[in-house]
KEKE-3310 file (N, C-alpha, C; in steps of 0.2 Angstrom, whole numbers, plus 5000, padded with zeros to 4 digits):
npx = (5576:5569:5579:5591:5584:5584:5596:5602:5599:5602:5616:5617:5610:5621:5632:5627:5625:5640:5644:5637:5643:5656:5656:5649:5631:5632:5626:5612:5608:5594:5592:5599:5588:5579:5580:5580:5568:5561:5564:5557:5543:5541:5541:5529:5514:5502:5506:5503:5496:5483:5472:5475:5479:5478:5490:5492:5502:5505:5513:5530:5544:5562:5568:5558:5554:5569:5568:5556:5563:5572:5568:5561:5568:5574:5568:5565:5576:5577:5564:5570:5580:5574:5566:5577:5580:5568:5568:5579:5577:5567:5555:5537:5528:5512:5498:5501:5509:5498:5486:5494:5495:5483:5478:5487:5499:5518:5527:5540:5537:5528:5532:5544:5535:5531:5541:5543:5531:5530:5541:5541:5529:5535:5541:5534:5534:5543:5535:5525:5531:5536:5523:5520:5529:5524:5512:5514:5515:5515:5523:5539:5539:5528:5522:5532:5531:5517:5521:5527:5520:5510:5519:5522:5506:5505:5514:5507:5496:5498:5495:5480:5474:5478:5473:5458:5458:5459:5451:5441:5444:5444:5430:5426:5431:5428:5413:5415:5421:5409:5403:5407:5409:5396:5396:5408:5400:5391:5397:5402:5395:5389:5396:5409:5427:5438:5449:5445:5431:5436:5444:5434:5422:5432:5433:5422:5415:5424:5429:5442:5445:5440:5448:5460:5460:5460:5469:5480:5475:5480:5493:5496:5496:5508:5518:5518:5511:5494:5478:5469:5479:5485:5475:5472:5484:5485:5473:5480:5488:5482:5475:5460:5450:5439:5443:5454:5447:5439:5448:5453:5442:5442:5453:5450:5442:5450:5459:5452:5442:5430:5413:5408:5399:5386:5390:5397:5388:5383:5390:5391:5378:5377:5390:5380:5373:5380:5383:5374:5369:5380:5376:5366:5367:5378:5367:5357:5366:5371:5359:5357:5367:5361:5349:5355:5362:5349:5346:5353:5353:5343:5342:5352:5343:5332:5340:5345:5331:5329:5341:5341:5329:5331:5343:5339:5330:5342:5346:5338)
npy = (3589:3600:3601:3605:3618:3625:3624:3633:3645:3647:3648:3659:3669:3672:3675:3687:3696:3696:3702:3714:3719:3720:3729:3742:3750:3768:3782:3791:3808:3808:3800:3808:3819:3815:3813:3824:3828:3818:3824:3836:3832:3826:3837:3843:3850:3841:3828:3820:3807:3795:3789:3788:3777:3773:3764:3745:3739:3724:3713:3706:3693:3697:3692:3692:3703:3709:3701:3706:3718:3715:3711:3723:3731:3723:3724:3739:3743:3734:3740:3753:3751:3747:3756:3767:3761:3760:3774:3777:3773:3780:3776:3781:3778:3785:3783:3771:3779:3786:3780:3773:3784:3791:3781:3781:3772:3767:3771:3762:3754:3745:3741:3733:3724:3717:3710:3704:3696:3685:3677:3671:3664:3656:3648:3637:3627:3618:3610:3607:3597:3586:3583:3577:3567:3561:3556:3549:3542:3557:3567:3576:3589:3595:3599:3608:3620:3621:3629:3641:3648:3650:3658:3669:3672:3678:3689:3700:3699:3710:3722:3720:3721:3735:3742:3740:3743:3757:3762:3761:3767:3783:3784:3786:3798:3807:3809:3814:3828:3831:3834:3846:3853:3860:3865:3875:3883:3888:3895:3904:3912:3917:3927:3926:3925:3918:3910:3907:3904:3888:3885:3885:3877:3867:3860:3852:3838:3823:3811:3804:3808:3822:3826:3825:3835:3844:3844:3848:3861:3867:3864:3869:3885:3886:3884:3892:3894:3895:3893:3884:3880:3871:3863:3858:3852:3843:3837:3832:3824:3811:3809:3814:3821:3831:3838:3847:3854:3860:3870:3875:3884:3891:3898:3906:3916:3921:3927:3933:3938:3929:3926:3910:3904:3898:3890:3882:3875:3869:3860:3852:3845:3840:3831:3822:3817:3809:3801:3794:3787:3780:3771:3765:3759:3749:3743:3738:3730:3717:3714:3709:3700:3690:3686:3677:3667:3662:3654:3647:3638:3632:3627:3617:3610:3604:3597:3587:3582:3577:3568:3555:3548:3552:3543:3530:3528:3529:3518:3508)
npz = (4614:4620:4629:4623:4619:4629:4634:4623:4626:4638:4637:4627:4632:4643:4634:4630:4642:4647:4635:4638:4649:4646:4636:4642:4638:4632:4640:4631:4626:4628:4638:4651:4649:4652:4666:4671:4668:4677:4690:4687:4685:4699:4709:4706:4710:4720:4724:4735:4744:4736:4744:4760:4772:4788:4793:4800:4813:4817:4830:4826:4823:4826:4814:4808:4802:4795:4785:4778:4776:4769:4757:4753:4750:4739:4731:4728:4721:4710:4704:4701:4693:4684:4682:4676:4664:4656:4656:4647:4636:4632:4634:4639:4645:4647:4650:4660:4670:4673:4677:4688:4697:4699:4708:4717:4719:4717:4703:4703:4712:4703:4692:4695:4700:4687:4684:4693:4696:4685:4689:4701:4697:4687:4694:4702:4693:4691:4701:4697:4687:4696:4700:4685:4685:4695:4691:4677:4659:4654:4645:4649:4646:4641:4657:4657:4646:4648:4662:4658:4649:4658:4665:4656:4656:4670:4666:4662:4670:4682:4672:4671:4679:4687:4677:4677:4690:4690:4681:4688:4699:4692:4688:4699:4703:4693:4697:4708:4705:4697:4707:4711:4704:4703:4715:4717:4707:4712:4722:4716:4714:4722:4726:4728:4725:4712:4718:4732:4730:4726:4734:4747:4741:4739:4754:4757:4760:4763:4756:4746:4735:4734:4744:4738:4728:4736:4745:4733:4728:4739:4741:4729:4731:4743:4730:4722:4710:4702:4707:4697:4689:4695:4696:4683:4679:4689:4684:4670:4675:4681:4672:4668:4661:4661:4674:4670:4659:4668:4674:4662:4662:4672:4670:4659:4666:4674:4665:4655:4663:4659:4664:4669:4677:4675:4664:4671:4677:4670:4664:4671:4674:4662:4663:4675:4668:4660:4667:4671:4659:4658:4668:4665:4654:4658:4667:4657:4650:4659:4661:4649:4652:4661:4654:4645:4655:4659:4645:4643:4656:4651:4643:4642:4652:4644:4634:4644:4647:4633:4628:4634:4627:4613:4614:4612:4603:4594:4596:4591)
capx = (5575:5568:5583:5595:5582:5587:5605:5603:5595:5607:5622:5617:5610:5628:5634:5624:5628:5645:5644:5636:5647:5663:5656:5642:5631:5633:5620:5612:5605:5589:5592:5601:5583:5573:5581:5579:5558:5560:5563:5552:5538:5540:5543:5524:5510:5497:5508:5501:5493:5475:5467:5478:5476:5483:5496:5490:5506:5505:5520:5533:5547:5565:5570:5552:5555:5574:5566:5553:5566:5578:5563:5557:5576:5578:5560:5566:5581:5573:5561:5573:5584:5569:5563:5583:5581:5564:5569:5586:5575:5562:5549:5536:5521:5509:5492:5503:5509:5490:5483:5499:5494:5475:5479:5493:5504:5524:5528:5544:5535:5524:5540:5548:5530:5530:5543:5543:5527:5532:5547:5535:5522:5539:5544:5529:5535:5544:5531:5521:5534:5535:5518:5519:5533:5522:5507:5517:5512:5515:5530:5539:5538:5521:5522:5535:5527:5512:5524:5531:5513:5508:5523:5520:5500:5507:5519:5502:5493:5499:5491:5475:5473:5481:5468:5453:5457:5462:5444:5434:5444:5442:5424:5423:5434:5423:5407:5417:5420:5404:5399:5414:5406:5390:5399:5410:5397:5387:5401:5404:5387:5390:5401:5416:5433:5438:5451:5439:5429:5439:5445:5427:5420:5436:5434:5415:5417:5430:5432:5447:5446:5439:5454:5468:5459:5460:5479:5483:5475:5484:5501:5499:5499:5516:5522:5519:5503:5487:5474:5467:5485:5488:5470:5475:5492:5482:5469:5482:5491:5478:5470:5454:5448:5435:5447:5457:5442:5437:5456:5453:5436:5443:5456:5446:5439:5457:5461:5446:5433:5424:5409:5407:5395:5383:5394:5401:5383:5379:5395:5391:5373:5382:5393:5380:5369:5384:5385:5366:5368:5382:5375:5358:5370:5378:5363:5357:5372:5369:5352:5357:5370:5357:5345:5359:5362:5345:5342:5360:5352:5336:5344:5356:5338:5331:5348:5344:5325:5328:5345:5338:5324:5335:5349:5334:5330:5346:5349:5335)
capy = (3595:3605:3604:3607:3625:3629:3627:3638:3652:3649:3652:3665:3677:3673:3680:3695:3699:3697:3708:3722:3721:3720:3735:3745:3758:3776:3785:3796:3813:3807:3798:3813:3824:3810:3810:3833:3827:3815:3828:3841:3828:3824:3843:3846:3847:3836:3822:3817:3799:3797:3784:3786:3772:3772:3756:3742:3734:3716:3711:3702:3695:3702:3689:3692:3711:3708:3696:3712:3724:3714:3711:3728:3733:3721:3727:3745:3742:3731:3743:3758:3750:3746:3763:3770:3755:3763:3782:3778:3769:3785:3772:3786:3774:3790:3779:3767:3783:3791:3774:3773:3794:3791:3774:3780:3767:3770:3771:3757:3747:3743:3741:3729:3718:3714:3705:3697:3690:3679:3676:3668:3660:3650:3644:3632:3624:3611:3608:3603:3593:3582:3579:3571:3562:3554:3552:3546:3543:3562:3570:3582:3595:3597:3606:3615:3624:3626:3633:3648:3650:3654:3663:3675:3677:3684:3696:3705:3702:3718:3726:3721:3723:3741:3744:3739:3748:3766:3765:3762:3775:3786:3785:3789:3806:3809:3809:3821:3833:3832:3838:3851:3860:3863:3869:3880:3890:3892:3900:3909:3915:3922:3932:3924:3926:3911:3907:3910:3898:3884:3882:3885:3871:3859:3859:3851:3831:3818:3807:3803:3812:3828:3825:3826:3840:3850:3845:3850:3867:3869:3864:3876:3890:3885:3880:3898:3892:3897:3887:3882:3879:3865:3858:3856:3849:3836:3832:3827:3818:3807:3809:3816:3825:3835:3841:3850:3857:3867:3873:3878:3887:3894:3902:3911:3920:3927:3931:3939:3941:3928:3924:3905:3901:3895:3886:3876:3872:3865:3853:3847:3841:3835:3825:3818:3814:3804:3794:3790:3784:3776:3767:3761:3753:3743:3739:3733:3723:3715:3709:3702:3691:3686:3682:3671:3664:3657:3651:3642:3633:3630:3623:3613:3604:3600:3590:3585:3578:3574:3563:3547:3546:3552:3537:3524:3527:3529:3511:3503)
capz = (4610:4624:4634:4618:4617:4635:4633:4620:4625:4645:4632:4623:4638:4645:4630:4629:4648:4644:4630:4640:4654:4644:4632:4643:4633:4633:4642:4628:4628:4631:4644:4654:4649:4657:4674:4673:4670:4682:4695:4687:4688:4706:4711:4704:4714:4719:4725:4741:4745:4736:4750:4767:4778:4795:4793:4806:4811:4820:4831:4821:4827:4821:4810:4801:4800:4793:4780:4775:4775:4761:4751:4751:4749:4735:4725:4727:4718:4705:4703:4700:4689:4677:4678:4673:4658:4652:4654:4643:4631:4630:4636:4644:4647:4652:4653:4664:4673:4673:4682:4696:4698:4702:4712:4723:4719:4714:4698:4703:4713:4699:4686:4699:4700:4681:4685:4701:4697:4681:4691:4704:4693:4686:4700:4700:4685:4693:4706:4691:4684:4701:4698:4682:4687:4699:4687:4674:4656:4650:4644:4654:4643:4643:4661:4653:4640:4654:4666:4654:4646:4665:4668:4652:4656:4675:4666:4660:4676:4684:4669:4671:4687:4688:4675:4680:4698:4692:4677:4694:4703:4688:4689:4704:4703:4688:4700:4712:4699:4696:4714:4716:4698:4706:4724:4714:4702:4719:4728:4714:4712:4732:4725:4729:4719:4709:4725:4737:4728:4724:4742:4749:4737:4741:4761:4759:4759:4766:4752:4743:4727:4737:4747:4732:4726:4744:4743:4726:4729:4747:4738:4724:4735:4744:4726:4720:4706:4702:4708:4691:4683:4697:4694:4676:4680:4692:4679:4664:4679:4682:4667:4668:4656:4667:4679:4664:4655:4675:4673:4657:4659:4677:4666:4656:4671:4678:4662:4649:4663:4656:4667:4669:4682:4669:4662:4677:4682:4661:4665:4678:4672:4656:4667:4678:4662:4656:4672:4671:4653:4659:4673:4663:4649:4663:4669:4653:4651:4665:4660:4645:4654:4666:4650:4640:4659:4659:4643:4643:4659:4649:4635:4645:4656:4639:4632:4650:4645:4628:4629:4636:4623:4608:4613:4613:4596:4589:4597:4589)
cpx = (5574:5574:5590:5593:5585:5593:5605:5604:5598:5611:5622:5613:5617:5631:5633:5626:5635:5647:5644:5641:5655:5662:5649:5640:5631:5628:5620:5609:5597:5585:5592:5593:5578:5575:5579:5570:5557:5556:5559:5544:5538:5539:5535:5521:5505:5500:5506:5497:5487:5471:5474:5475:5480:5485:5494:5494:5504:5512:5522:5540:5554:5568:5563:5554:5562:5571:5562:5558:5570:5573:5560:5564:5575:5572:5563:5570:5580:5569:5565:5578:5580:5566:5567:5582:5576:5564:5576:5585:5567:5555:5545:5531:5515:5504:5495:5504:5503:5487:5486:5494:5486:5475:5484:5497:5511:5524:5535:5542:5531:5528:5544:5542:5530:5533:5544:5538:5527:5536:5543:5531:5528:5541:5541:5528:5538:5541:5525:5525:5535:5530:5516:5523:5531:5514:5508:5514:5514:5522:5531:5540:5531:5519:5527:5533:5523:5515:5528:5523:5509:5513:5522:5511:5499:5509:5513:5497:5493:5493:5486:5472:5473:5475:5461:5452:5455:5454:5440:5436:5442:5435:5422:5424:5430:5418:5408:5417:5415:5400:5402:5411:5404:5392:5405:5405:5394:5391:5403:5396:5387:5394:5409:5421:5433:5443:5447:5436:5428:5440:5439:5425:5425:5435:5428:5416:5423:5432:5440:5448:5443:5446:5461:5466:5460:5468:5484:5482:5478:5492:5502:5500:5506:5518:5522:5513:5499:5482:5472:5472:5485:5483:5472:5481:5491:5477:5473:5488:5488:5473:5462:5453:5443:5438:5451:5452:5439:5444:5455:5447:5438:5450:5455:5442:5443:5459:5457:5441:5427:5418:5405:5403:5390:5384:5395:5395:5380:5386:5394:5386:5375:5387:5387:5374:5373:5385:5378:5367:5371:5382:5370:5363:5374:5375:5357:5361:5370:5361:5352:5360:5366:5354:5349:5360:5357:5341:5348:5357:5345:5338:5346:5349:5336:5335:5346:5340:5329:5332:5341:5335:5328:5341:5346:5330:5334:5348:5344:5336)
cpy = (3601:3606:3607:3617:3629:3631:3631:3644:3651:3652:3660:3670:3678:3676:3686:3699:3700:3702:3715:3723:3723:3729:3741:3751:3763:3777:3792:3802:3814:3805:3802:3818:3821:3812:3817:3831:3824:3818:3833:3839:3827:3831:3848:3846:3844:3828:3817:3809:3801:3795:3785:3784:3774:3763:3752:3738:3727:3718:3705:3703:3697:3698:3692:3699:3712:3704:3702:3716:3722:3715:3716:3731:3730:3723:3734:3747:3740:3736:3749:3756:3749:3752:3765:3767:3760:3772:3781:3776:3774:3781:3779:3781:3778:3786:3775:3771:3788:3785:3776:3781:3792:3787:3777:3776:3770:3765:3761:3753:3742:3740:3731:3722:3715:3711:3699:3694:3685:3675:3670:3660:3655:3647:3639:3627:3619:3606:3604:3597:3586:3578:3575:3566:3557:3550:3549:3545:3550:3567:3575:3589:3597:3603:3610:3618:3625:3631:3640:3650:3653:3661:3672:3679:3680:3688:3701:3704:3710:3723:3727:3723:3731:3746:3746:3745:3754:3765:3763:3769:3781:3789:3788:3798:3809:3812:3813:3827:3836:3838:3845:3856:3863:3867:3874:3885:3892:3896:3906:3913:3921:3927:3932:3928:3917:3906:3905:3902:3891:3879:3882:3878:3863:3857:3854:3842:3829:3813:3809:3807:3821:3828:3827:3831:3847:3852:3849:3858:3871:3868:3869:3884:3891:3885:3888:3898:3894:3891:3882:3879:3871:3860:3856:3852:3845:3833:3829:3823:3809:3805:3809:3821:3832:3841:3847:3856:3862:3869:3877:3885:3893:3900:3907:3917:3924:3930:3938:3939:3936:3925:3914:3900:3898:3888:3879:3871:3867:3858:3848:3844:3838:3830:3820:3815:3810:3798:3789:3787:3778:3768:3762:3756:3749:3740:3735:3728:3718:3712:3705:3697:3686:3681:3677:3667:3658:3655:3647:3636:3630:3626:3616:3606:3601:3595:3587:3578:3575:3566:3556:3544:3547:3544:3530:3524:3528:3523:3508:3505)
cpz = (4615:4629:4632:4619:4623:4635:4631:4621:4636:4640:4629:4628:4640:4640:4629:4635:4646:4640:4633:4644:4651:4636:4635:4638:4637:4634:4636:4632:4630:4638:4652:4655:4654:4663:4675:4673:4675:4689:4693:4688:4697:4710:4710:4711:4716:4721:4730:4739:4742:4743:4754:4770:4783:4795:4801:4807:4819:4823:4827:4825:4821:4815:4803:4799:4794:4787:4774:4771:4767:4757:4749:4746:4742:4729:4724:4723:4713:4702:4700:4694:4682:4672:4675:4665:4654:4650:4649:4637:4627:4629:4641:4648:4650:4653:4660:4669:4677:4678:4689:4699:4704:4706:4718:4724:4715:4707:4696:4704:4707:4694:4691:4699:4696:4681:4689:4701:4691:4686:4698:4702:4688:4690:4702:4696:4688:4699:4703:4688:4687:4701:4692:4682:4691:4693:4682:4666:4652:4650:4649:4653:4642:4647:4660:4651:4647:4656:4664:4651:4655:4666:4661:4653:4662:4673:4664:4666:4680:4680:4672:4676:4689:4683:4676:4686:4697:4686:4684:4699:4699:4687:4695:4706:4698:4691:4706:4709:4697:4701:4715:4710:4701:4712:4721:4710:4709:4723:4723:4711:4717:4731:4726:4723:4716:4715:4729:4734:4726:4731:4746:4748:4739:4750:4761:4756:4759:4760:4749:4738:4731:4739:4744:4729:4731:4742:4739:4726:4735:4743:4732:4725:4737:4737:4720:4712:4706:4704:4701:4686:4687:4696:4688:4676:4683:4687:4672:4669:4681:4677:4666:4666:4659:4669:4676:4661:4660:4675:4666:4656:4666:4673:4661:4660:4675:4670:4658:4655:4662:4664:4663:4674:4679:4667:4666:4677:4675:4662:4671:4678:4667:4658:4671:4674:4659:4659:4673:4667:4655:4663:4669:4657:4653:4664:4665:4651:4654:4666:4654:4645:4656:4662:4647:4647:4660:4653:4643:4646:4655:4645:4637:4647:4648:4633:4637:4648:4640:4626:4628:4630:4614:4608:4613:4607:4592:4591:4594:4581)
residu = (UNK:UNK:UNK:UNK:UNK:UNK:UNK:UNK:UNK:UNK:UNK:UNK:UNK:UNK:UNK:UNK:UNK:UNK:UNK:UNK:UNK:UNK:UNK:UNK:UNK:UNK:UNK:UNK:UNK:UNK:UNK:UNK:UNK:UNK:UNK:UNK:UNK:UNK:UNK:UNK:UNK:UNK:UNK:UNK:UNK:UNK:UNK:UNK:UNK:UNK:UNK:UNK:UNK:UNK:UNK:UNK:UNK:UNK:UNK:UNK:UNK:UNK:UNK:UNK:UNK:UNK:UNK:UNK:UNK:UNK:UNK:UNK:UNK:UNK:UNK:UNK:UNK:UNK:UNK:UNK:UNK:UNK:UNK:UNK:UNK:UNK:UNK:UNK:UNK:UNK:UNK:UNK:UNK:UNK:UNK:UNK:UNK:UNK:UNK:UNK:UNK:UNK:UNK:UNK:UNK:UNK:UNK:UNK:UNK:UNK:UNK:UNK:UNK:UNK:UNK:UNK:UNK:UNK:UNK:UNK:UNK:UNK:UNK:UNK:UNK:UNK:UNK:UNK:UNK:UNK:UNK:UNK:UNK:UNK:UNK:UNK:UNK:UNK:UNK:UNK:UNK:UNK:UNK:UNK:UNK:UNK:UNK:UNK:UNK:UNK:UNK:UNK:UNK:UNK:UNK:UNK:UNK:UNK:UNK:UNK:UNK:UNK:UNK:UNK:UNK:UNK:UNK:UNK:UNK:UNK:UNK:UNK:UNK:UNK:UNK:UNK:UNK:UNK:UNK:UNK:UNK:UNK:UNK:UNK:UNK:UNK:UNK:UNK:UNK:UNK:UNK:UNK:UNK:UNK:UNK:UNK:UNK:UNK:UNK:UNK:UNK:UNK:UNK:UNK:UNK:UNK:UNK:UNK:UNK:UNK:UNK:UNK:UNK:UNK:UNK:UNK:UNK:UNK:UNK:UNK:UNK:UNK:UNK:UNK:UNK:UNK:UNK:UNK:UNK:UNK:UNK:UNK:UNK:UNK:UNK:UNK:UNK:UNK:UNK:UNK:UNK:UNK:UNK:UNK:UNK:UNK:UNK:UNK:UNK:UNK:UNK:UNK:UNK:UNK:UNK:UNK:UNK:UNK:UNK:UNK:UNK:UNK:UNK:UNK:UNK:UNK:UNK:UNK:UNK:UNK:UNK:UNK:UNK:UNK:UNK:UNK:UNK:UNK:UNK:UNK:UNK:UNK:UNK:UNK:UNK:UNK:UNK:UNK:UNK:UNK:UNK:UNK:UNK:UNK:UNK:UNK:UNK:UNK:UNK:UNK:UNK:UNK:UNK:UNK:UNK:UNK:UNK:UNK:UNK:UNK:UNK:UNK:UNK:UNK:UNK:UNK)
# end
C-alpha cells in the first residue's frame, strides 16, 4: 500500500512538471509590480548589517572552498527562485520580512532553508529503515511515516527559530529606544534642532541597535530624507512600533512647531515601565515553574514511599 502511495504521488508530480513545462504560466501584472517594490524596498534606507562580526576564516583546502562555493551558489539560486514563486503568487510575508530586517538575515537565504532542511531531516529515513531492518519484528513503514512526520516538523523549524531570535532582538531594540528618548529630549532641551539632536543622541553607545539607528540617520541624509521619515521607514521595517511613534511625534515638530520634549521624556518612562512589568511577569513565571518542578518531585518521592506498602496489601 505504501509503496502503491509513492508511485502515485512520483507519477503525478511527473505529470504536473510536465505540464508546467510544456504549458509555463504567464507572469501576471502582480508579479511584474513585485519585482518595481522589490527594488524600491532595497533602494530604502537602513539596510546595513544589524550585528557585524569580523568573519574568522580557517585555512581550508581548495577542494573544501570549491565545495562551499557550489553550495552557496546552489542556496542562492534556490533561495531566488522561491522568492520570484512568492512574489508572482503576491505572497508578502511582512512579519517574516520584519524578523529577517531586525535579524540581519536574507530574505532568500531564509526561503532556501525551509526547504533544504525537510530536504535534510528526509534523508535520514532510510538510515532509520536500516535499523529496523536489523532489529526486525516492525514494519518498514513505520520509520516511513516517522521519517516524513520529522521531515514536515523541520519544515517549521526555521520558523520557530527565526522567531524566537528577532522577539529577543526586538526587545532589545525596544530598551534602546528607550535610552535614545531620554538622549533626545535632552539635546533638545540644549537647544538643539530636531537634526542636531537625533545625530547627537545616536553617536552615544556601540551596540547594535544604536548602531542601525546611527546608519539609518547617516543614509537618509545621502538618500535625500528627513531624519524622522527614515526612522519611521526603519521602525515599520523591523516592526517596532516605538521607533514609528518618535517619527511620528518628531514630525510634528518640523511641521506645527509642536514642542515635544515632554513628550519624548513621558515615552520613554512608559516604555521602561512596560519592560519592568514585563520582566516581573517572567520572573513570576519562572517561579511557578520552579513551584510545579518541586512538587512533581514531591509527589513522585511519595509514589516512591508509598508503592512498596500499597503492592503488599493489594497482595494479601
Amino acid at each position: 500500500m505504501t509503496g502503491a502511495m509513492l508511485a502515485g504521488a512520483v507519477v503525478g508530480l511527473g505529470l504536473f512538471t510536465l505540464l508546467r513545462a510544456l504549458f509555463p504560466a504567464r507572469r501576471g501584472l502582480r508579479a511584474r509590480l513585485s519585482e518595481y517594490d522589490e527594488v524600491a524596498r532595497r533602494a530604502q534606507p537602513g539596510k546595513a548589517p544589524l550585528r557585524p562580526q569580523i568573519p574568522i576564516k580557517s585555512p581550508k583546502p581548495d577542494d573544501a572552498d570549491g565545495t562551499e562555493k557550489r553550495t552557496d551558489r546552489i542556496q542562492t539560486e534556490l533561495g531566488r527562485s522561491l522568492a520570484r514563486f512568492c512574489e508572482e503568487r503576491g505572497w508578502e510575508l511582512r512579519s517574516t520580512r520584519a524578523d529577517l530586517a531586525i535579524l540581519g538575515r536574507d530574505y532568500e537565504t531564509y526561503l532556501a532553508s525551509k526547504v533544504l532542511t525537510p530536504i535534510v531531516a528526509l534523508a535520514f529515513t532510510p538510515v532509520f529503515m536500516v535499523l529496523v531492518m536489523f532489529a526486525g519484528g516492525i514494519s518498514l513503514s513505520i520509520p516511513l511515516w516517522a521519517g516524513l512526520a520529522f521531515a514536515g516538523a523541520a519544515f517549521f523549524f526555521p520558523d520557530l527559530q527565526l522567531r524566537q531570535a528577532a522577539a529577543e532582538a526586538r526587545e532589545d531594540f525596544r530598551h534602546v529606544v528607550g535610552a535614545f528618548l531620554d538622549l533626545v529630549a535632552m539635546n533638545l532641551a540644549g537647544g538643539r534642532g530636531v537634526p542636531e539632536a537625533l545625530m547627537t543622541a545616536s553617536q552615544v553607545g556601540s551596540g547594535w541597535p544604536m548602531l542601525r539607528i546611527r546608519e539609518t540617520l547617516a543614509n537618509a541624509r545621502i538618500a535625500g530624507m528627513t531624519p524622522w521619515q527614515a526612522l519611521g521607514v526603519l521602525g515599520e521595517e523591523i516592526n517596532v512600533a516605538e521607533l514609528a511613534d518618535l517619527a511620528a511625534a518628531l514630525a510634528l515638530v518640523a511641521d506645527d512647531g509642536a514642542k515635544v520634549r515632554q513628550s519624548l521624556s513621558a515615552r520613554a518612562g512608559s516604555m521602561r515601565s512596560r519592560e519592568i512589568s514585563a520582566i516581573e511577569g517572567r520572573a513570576g513565571q519562572n517561579s511557578q515553574t520552579m513551584l510545579i518542578a518541586q512538587l512533581s518531585f514531591c509527589l513522585g518521592f511519595l509514589v516512591f514511599l508509598i508503592y512498596p506498602s500499597a503492592v503488599q496489601v493489594i497482595s494479601f
